[in-house]
N, CA, C and O of each residue as an XYZ file, in Angstrom:
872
protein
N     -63.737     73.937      0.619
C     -65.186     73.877      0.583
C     -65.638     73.154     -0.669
O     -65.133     73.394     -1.766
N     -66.743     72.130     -0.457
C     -66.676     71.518     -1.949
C     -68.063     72.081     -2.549
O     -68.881     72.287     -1.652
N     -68.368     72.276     -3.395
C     -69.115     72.530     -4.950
C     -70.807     72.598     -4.140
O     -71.584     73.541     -4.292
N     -71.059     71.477     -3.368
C     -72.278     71.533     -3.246
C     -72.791     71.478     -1.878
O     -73.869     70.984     -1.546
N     -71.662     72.194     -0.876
C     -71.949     72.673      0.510
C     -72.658     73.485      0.890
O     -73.087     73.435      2.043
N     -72.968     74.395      0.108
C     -73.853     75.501      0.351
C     -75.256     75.365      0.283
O     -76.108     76.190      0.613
N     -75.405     74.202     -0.193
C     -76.629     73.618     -0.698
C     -77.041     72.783      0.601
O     -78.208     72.393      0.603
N     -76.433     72.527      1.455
C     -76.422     71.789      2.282
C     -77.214     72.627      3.924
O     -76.695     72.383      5.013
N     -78.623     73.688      3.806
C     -78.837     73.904      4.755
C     -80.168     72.767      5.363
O     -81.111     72.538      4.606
N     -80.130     72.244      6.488
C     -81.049     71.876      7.234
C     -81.580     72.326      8.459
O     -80.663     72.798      9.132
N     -82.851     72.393      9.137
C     -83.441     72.508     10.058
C     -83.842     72.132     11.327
O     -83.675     70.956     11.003
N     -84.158     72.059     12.295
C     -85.072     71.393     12.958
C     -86.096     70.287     12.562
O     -86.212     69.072     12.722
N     -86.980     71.593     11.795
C     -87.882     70.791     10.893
C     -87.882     69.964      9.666
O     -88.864     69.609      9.014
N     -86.373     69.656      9.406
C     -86.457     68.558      8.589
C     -86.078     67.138      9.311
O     -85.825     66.099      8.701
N     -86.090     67.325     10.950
C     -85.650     66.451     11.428
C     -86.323     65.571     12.004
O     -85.904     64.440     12.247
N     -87.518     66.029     12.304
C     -89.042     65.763     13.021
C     -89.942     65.593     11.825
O     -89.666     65.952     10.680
N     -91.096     64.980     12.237
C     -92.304     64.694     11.278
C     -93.148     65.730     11.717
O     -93.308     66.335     12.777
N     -93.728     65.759     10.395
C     -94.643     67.005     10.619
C     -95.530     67.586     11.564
O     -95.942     68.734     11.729
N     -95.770     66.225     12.294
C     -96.939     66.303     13.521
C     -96.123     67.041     14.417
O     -96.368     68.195     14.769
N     -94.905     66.189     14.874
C     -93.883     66.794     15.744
C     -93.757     68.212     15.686
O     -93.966     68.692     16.800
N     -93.459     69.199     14.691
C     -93.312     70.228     14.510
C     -94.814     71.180     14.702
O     -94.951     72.381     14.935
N     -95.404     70.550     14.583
C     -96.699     71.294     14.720
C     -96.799     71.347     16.013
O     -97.222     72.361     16.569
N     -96.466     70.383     16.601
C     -96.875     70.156     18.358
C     -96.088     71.118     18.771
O     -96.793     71.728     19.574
N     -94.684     71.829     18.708
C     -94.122     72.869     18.850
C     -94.647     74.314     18.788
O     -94.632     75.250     19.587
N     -95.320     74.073     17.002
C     -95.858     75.939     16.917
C     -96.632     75.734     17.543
O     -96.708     76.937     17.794
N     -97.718     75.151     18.377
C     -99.000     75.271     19.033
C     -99.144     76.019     20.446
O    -100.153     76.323     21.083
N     -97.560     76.237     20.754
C     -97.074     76.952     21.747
C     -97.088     78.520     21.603
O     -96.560     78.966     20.584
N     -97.592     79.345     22.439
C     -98.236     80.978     22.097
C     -96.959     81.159     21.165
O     -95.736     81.049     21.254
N     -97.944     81.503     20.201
C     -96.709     82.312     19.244
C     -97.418     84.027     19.264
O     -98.531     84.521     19.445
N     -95.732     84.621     18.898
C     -95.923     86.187     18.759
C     -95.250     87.057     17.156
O     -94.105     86.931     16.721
N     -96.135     87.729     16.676
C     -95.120     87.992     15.386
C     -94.420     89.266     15.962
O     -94.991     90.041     16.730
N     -92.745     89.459     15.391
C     -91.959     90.353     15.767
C     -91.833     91.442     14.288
O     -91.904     91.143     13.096
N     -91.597     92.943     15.043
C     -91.162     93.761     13.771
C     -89.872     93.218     13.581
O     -89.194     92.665     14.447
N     -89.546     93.425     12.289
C     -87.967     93.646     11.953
C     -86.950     94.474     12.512
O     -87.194     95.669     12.346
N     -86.072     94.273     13.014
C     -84.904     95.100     14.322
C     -85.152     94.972     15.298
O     -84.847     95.836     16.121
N     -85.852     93.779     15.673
C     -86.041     93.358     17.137
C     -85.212     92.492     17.148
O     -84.884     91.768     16.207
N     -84.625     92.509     18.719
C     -84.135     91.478     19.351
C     -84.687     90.520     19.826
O     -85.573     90.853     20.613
N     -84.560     89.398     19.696
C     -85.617     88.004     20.070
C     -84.970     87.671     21.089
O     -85.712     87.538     22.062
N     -83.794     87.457     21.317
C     -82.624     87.009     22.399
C     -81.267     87.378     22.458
O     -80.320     87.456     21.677
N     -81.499     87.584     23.675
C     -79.981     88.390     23.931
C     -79.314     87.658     25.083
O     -79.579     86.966     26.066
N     -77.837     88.439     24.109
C     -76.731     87.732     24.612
C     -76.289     87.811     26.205
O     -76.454     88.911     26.732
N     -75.754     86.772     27.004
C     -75.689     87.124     28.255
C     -77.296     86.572     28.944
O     -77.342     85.471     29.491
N     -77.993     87.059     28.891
C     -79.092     86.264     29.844
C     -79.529     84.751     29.756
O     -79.064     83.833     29.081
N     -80.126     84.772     30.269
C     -80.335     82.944     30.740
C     -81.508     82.242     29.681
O     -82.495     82.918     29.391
N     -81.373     81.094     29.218
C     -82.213     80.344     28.314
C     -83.091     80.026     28.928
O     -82.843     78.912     29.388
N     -84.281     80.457     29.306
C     -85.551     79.939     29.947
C     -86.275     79.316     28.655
O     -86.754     78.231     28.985
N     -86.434     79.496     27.816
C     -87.186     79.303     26.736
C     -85.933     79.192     25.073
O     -84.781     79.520     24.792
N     -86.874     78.660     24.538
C     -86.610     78.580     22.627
C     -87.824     79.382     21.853
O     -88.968     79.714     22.166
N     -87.037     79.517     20.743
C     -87.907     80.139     19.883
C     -88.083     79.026     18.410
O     -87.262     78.443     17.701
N     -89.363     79.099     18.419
C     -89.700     78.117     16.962
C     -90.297     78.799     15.595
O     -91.470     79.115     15.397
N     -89.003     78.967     14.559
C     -89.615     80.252     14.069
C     -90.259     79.865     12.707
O     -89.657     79.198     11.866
N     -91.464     80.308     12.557
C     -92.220     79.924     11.586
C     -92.451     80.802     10.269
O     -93.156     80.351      9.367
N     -91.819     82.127     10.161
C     -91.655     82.744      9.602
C     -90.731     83.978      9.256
O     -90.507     84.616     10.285
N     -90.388     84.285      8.629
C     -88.934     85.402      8.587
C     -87.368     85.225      8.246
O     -87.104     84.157      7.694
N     -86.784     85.695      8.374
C     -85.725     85.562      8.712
C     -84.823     86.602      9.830
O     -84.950     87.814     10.005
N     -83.852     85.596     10.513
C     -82.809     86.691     11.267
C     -81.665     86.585     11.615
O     -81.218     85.934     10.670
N     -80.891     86.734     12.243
C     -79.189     86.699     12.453
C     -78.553     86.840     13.625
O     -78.837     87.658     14.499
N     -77.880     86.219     13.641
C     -77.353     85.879     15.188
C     -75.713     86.804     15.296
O     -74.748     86.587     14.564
N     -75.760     87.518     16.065
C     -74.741     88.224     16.396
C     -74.174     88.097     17.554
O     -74.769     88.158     18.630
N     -72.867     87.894     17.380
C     -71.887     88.133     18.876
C     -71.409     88.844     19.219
O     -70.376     88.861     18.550
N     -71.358     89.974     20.233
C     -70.543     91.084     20.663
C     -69.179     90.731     21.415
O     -69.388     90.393     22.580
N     -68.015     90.725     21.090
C     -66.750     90.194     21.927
C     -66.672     91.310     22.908
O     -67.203     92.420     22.918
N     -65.903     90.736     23.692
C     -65.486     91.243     25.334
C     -65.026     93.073     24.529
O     -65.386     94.139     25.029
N     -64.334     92.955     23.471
C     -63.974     94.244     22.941
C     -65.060     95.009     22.409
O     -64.609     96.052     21.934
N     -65.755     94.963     22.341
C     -67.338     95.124     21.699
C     -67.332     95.128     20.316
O     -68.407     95.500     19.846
N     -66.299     94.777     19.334
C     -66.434     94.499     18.007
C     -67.859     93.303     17.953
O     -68.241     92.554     18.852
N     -68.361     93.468     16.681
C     -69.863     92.683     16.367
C     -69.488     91.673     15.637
O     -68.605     91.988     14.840
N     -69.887     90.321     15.585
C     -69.593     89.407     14.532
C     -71.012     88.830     13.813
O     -71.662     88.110     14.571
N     -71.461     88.986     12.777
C     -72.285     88.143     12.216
C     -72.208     86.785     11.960
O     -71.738     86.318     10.922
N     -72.862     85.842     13.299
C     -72.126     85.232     12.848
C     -73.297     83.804     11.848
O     -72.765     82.845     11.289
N     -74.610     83.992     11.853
C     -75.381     83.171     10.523
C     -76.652     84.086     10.794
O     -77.008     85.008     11.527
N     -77.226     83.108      9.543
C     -78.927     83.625      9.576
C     -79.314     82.318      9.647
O     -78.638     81.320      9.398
N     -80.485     82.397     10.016
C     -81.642     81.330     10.430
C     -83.188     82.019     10.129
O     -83.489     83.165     10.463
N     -84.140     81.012      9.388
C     -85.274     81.045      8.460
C     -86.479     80.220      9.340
O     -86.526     79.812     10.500
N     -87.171     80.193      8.504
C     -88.777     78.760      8.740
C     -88.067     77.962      8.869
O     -87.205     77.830      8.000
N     -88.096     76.917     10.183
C     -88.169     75.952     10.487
C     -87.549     75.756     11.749
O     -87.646     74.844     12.570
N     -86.754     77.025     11.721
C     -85.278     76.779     13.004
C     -85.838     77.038     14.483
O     -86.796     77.739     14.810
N     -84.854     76.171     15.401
C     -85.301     76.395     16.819
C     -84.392     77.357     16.916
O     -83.337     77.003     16.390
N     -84.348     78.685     17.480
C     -83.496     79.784     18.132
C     -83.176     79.467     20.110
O     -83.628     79.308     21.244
N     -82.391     79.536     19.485
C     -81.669     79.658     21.575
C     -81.725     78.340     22.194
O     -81.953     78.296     23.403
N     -81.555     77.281     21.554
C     -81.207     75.825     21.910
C     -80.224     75.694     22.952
O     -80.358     75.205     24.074
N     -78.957     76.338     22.266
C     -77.379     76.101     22.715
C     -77.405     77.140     24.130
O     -76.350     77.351     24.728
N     -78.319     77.574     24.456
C     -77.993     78.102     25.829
C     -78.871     77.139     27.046
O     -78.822     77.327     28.261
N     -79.464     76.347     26.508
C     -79.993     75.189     27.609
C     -78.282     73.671     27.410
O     -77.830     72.772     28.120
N     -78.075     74.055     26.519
C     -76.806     73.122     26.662
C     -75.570     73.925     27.127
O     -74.593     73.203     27.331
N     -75.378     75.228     27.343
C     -73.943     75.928     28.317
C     -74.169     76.754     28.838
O     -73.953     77.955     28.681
N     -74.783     76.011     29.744
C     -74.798     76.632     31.258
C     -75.725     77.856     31.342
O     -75.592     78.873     32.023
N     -76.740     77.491     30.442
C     -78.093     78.308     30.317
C     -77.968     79.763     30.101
O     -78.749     80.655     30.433
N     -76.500     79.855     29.298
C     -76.770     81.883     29.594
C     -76.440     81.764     27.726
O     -75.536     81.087     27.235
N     -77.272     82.469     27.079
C     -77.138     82.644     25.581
C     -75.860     83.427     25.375
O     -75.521     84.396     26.054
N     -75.028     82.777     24.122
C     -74.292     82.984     23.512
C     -73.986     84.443     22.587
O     -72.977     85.147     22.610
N     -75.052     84.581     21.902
C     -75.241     85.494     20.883
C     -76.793     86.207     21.157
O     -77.713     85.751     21.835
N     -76.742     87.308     20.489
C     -78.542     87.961     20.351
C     -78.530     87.430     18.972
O     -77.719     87.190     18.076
N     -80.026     87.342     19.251
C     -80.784     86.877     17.784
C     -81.717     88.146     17.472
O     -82.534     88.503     18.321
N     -81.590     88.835     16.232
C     -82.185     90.212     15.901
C     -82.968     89.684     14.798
O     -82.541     88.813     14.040
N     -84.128     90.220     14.713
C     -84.787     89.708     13.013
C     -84.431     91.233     12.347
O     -84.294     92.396     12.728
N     -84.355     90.132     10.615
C     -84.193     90.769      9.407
C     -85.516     90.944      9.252
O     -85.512     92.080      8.777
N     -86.652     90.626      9.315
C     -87.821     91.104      8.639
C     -88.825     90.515      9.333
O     -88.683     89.631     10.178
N     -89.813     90.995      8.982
C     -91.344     90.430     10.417
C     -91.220     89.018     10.286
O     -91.284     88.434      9.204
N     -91.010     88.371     11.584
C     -90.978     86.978     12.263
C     -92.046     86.745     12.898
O     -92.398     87.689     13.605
N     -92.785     85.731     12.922
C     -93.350     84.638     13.662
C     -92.396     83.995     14.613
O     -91.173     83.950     14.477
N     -93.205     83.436     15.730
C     -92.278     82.935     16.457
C     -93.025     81.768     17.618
O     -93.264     82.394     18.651
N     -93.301     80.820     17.703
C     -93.934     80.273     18.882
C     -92.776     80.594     20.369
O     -91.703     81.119     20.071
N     -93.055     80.233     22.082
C     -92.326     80.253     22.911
C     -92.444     79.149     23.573
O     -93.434     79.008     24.291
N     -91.433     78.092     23.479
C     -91.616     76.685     23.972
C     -90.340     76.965     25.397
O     -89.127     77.132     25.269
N     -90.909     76.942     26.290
C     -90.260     76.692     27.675
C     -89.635     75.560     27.577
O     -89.973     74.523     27.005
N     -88.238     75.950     28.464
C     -86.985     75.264     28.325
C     -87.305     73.563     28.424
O     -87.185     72.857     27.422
N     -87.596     73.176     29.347
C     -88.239     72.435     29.997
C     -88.910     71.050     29.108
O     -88.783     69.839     29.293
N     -89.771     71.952     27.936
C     -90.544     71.495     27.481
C     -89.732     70.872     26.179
O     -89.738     69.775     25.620
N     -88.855     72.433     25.927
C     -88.172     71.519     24.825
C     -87.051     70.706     25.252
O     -86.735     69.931     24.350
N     -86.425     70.606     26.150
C     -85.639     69.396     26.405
C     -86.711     68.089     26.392
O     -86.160     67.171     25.784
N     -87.869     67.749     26.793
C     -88.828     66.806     26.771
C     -88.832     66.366     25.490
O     -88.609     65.215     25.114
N     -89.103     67.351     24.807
C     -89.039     67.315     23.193
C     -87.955     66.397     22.611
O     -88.311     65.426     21.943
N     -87.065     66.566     22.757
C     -85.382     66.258     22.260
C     -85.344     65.143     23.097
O     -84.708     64.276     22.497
N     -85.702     64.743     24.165
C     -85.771     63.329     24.441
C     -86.840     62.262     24.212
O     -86.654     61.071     24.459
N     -87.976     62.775     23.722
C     -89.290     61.503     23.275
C     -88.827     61.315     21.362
O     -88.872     60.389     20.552
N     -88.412     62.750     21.329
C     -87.843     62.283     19.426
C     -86.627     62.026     19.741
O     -86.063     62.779     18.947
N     -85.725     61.472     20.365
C     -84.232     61.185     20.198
C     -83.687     62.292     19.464
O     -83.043     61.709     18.592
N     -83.559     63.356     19.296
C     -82.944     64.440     18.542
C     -81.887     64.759     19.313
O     -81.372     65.788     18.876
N     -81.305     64.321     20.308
C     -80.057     64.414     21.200
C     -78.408     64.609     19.381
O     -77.817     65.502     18.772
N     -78.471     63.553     19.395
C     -77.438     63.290     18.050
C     -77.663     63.615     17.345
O     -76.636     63.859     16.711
N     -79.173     64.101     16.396
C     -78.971     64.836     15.463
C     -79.067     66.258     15.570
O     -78.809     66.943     14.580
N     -79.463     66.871     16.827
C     -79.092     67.823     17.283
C     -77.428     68.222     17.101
O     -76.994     69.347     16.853
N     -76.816     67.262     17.251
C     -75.352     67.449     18.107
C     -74.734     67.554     16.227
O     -73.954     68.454     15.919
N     -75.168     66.638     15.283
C     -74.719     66.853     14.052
C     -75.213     67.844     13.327
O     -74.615     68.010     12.265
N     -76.356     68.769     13.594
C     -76.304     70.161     12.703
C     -75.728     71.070     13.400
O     -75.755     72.209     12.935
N     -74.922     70.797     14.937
C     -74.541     72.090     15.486
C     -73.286     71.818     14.674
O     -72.855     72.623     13.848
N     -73.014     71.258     14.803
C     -71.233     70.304     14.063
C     -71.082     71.471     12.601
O     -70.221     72.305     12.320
N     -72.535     70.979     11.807
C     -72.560     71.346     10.320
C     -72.528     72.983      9.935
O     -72.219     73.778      9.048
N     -73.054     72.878     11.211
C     -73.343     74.796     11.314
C     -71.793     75.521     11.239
O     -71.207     76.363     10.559
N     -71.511     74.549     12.491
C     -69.702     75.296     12.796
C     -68.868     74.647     11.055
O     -67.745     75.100     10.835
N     -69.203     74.097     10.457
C     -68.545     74.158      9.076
C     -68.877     74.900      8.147
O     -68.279     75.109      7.092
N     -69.598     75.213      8.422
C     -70.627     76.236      7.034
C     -69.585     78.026      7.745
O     -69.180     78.858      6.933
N     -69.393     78.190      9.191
C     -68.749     79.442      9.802
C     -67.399     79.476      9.442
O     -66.596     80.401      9.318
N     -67.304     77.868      9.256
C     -65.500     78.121      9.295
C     -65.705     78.451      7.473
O     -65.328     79.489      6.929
N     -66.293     77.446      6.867
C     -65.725     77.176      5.121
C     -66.089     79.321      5.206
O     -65.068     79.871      4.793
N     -66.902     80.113      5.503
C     -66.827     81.454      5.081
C     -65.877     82.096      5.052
O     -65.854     82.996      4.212
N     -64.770     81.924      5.891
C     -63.317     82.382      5.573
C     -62.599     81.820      4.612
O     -61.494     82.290      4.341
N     -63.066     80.808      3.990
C     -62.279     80.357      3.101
C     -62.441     80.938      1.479
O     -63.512     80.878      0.875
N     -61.447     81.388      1.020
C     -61.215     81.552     -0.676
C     -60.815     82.866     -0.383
O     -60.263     83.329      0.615
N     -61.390     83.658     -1.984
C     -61.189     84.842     -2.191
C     -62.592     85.812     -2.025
O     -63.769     85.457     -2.059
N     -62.264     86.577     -1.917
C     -63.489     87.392     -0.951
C     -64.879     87.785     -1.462
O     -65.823     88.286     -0.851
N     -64.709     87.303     -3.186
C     -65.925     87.557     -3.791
C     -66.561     86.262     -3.902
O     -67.761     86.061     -3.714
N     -65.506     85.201     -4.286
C     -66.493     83.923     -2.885
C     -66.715     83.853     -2.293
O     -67.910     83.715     -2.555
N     -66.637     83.781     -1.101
C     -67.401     83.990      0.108
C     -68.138     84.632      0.283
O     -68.905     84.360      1.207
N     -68.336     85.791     -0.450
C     -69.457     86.401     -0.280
C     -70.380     85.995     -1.121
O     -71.458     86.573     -0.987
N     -70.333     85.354     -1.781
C     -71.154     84.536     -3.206
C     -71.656     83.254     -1.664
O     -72.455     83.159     -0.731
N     -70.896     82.767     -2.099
C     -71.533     81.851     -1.270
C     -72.476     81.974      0.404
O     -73.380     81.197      0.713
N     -72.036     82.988      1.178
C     -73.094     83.553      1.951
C     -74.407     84.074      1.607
O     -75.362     84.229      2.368
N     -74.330     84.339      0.299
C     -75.653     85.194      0.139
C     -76.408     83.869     -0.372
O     -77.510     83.721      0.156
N     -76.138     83.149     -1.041
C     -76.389     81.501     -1.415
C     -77.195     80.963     -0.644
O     -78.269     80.441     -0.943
N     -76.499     81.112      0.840
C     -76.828     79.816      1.832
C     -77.881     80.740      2.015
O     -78.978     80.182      2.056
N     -77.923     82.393      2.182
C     -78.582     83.063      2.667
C     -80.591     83.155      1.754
O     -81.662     83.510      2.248
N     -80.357     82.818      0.810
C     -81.594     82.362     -0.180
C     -82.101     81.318      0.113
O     -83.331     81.304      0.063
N     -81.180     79.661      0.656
C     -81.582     79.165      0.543
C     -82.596     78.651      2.031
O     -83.559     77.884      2.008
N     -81.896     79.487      3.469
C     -82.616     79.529      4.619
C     -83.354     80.167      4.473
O     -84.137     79.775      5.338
N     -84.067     81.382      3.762
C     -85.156     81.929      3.816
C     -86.320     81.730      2.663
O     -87.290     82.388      2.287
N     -85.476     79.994      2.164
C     -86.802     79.544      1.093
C     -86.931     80.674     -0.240
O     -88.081     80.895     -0.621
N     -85.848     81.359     -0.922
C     -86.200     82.160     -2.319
C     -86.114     83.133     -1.745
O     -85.738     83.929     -2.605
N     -86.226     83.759     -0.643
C     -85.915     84.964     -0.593
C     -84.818     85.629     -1.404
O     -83.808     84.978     -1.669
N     -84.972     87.090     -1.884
C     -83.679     87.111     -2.755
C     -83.120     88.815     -2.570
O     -82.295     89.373     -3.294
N     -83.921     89.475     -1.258
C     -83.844     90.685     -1.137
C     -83.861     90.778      0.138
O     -84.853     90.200      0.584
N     -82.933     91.446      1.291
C     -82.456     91.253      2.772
C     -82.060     92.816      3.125
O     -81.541     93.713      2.461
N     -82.507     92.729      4.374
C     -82.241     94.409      4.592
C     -80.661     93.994      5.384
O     -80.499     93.330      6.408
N     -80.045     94.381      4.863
C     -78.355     94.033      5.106
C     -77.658     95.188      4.938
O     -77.880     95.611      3.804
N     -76.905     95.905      5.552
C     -75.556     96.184      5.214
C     -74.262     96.418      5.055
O     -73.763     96.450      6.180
N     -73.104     96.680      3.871
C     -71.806     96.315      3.700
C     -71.440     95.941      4.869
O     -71.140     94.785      5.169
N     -71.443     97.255      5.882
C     -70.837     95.992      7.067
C     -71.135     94.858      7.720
O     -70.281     94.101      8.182
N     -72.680     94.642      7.807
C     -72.761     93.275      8.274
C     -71.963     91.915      7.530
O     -71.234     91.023      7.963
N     -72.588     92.314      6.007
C     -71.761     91.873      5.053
C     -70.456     91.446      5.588
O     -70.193     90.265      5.815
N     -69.825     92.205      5.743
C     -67.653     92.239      6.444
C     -67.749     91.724      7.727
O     -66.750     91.157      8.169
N     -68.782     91.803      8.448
C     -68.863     91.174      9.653
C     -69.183     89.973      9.351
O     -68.508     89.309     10.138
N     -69.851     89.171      8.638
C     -70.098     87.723      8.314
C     -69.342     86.877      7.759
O     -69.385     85.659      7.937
N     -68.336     87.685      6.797
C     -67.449     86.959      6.156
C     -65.831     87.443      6.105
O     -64.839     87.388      5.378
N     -66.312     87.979      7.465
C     -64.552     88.355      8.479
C     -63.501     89.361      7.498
O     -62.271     89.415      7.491
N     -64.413     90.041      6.770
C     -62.524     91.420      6.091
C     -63.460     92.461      6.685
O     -64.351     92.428      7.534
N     -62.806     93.591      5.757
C     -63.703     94.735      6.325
C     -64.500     95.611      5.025
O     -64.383     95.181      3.878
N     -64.978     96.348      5.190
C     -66.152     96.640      4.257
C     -65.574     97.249      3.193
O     -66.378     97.211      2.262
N     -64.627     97.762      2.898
C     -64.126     98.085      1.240
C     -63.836     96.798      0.734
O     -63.936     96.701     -0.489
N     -63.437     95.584      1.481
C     -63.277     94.652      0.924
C     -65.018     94.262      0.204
O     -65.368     93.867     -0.908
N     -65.531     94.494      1.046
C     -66.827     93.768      0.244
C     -67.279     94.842     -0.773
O     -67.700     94.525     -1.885
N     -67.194     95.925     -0.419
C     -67.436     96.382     -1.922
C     -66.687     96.147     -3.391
O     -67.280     95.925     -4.447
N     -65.593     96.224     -3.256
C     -64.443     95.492     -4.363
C     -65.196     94.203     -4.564
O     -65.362     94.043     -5.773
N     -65.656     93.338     -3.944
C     -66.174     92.164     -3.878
C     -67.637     91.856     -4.955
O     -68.033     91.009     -5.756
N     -68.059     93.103     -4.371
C     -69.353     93.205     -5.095
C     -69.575     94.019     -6.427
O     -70.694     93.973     -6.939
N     -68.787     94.603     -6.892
C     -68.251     95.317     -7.899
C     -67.846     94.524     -9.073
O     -68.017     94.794    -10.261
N     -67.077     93.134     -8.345
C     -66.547     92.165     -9.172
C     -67.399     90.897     -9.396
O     -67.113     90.074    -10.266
N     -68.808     90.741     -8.299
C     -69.579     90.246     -8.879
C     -70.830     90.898     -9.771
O     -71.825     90.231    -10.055
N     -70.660     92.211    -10.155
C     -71.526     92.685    -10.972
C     -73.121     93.259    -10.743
O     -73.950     92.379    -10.511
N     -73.370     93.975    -10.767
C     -75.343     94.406    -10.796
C     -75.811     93.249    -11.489
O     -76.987     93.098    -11.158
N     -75.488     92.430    -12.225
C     -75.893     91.384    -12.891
C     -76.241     90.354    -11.916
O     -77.339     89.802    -11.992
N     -75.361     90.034    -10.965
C     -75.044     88.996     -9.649
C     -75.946     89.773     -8.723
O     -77.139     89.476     -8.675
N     -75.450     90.760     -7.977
C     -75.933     91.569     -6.913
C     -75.508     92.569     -7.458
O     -74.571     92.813     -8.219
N     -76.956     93.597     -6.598
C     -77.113     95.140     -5.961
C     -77.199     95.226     -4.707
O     -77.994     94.542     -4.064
N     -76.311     96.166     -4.127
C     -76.414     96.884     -2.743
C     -77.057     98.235     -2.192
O     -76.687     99.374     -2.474
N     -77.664     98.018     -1.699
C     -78.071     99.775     -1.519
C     -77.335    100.068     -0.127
O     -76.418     99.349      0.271
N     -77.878    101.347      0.688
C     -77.249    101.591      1.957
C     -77.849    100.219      3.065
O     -77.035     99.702      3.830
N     -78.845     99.889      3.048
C     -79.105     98.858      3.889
C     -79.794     97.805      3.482
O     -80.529     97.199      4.262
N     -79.648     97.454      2.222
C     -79.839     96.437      1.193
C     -79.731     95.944      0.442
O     -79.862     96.521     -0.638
N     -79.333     94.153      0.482
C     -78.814     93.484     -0.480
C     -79.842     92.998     -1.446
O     -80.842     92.588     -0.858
N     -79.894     92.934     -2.464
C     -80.764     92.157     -3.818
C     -80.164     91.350     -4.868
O     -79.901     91.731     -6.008
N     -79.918     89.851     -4.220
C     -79.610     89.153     -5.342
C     -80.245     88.933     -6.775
O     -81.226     88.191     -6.796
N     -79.848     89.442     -7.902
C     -80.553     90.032     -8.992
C     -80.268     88.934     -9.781
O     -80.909     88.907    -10.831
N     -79.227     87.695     -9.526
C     -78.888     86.502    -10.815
C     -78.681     85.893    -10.073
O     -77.573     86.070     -9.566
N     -79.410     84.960     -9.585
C     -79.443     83.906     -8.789
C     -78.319     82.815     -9.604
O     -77.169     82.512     -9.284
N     -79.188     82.357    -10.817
C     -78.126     81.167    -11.394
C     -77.023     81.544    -11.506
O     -76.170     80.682    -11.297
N     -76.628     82.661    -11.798
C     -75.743     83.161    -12.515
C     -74.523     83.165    -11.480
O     -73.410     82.639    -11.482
N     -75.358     84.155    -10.419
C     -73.950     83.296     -9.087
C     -73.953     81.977     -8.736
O     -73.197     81.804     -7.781
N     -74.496     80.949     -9.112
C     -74.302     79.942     -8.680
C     -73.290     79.348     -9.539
O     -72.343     78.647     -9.182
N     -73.645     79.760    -10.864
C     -72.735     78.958    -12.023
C     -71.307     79.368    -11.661
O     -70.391     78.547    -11.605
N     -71.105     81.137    -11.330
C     -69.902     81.709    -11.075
C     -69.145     80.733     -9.962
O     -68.105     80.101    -10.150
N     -70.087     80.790     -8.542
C     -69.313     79.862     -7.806
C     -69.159     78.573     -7.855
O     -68.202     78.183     -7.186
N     -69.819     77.665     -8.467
C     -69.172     76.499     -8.611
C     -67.914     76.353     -9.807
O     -67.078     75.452     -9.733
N     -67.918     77.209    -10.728
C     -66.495     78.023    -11.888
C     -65.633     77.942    -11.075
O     -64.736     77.103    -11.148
N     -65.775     79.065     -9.858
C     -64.375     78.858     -9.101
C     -64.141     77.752     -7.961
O     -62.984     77.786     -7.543
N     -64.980     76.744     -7.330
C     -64.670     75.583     -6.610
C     -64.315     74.536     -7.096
O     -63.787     73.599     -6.499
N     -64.751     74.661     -8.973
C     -64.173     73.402     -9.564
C     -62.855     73.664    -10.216
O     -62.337     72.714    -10.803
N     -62.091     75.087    -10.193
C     -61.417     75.363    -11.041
C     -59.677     74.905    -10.159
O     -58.617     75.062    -10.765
């Protein structure tokens, strides 16, 4: 993973001009509580979600019913794209972390979309970027990776720096299991992060940043 990947989140909406994106939220939007499900896994993509506010996380349940965390997504992102591209049945549920906004653009409409802006290919290159950002999380030692998830995780929700999360989702996102992330978090310090029972608070922003690029350049 190199030094300044994490830094590397983009949107929808950095892909379109502003008008474009507006022409999207203008579609009924609804705000959601936090622990709602927006989309679930297994049913059919009739629609996207265009989310204009919040943040939330996409989870996969395997055939075994173990849970995988597997990202978060902020302002700007389209939710439930990839089930109008396989075979229309969603992949993962999308649950919000905290009250969401949301417009509802019918399937239909947003494929129209993706063909008057050509977003076909650059569509196809942030799904690409996404699946690198899932894989580089297994990579290192475990108080990196978790450094660096909570990273990317500030930087999709624009400064956010406090997430109702816990240890296990944590172990579910960055694949060990939850004593590992506490050892993890122990060794990045109350200085770095605090955890409570269902909440993370990055408390030194620079400070983990300086830590993790220490160990990607070392």
């Amino acid at each position: 993973m190199s030094e300044e990947s994490y830094f590397s989140v983009r949107t929808l909406r950095d892909l379109v001009t502003g008008e474009a994106w507006r022409g999207l939220t203008r579609y009924p939007s609804w705000s959601y509580p936090a622990d709602r499900t927006l989309l679930r896994q297994g049913t059919r993509g009739t629609h996207v979600l265009a989310l204009t506010s919040g943040m939330v996380k996409v989870v996969r349940t395997d055939r075994d019913g173990r849970q995988r965390l597997l990202a978060f997504r902020g302002p700007g992102e389209i939710l439930g794209e990839m089930a109008l591209q396989h075979g229309g049945e969603r992949l993962a549920d999308v649950r919000t972390m905290s009250t969401c906004k949301a417009s509802v653009v019918p399937a239909e409409d947003f494929r129209r979309f993706v063909d008057d802006h050509q977003l076909a290919y650059p569509l196809a290159v942030l799904a690409s970027s996404r699946l690198r950002e899932q894989t580089e999380v297994y990579d290192g030692a475990v108080h990196e990776r978790l450094a660096m998830a909570l990273l990317r995780l500030v930087e999709v929700s624009g400064g956010v720096c406090s997430f109702s999360l816990t240890r296990e989702e944590l172990a579910q996102h960055v694949g060990v299991g939850r004593n590992s992330v506490t050892k993890a978090l122990l060794r990045l310090g109350p200085e770095r992060v605090e955890a409570t029972k269902n909440r993370v608070h990055v408390t030194g922003l620079d400070d983990l940043r300086k830590m993790l690029a220490g160990s990607l350049s070392a």
